[in-house]
N, C-alpha and C positions, 0 to 999 in steps of 0.2 A: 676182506683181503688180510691174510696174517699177516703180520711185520715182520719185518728181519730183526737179526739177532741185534741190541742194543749195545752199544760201546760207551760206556760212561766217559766223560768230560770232566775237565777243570774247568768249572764256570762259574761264577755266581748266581746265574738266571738258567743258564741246562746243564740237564743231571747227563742227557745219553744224548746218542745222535747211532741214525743205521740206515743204511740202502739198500735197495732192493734194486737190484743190477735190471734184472725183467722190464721192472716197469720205469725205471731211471725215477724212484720217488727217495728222495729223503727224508726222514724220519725225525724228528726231533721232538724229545718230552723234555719237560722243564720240571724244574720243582715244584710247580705249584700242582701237578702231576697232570699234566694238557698236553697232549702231544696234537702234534701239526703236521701233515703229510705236504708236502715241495714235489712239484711235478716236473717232469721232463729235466731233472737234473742232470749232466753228463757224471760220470762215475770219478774224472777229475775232479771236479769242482766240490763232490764231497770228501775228496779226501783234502782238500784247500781248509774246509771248515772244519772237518775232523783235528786236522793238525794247529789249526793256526793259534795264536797266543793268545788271542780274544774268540773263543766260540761266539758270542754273544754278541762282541760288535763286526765280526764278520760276516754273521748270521742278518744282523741290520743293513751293512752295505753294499752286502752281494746277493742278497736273496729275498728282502722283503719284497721290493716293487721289480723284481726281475721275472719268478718265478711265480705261477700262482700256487695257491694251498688253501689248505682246509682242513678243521680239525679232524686228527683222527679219530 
């Protein structure tokens, strides 16, 4: 499955974050270059985490044990 286009981040721990509307999966690579695929995300709640002031602890308290994932 190709990824969608990546949107770089202010973050300490992610470089990008990207959706893919189809399959409602969010995208997320970090620095250490890992990306992780978020399933069944509504296309809100990525832009909650695209925008918010903390990628990384939003990314912690809205999506780790919400959503399942795996690496891409």
């Amino acid at each position: 499955m190709p990824m969608p286009d990546m949107q770089p981040v202010s973050s300490s721990n992610i470089a990008a974050v990207g959706y893919d509307a189809e399959n409602q999966t969010v995208y997320v690579q970090f620095m250490n270059g890992s990306t992780y695929a978020y399933k069944g995300v509504p296309e809100h709640e990525f832009e909650n985490l695209r925008t918010a002031p903390s990628v990384g602890s939003y990314l912690n308290r809205n999506y780790k044990n919400v959503y399942p994932y795996e690496r891409a």
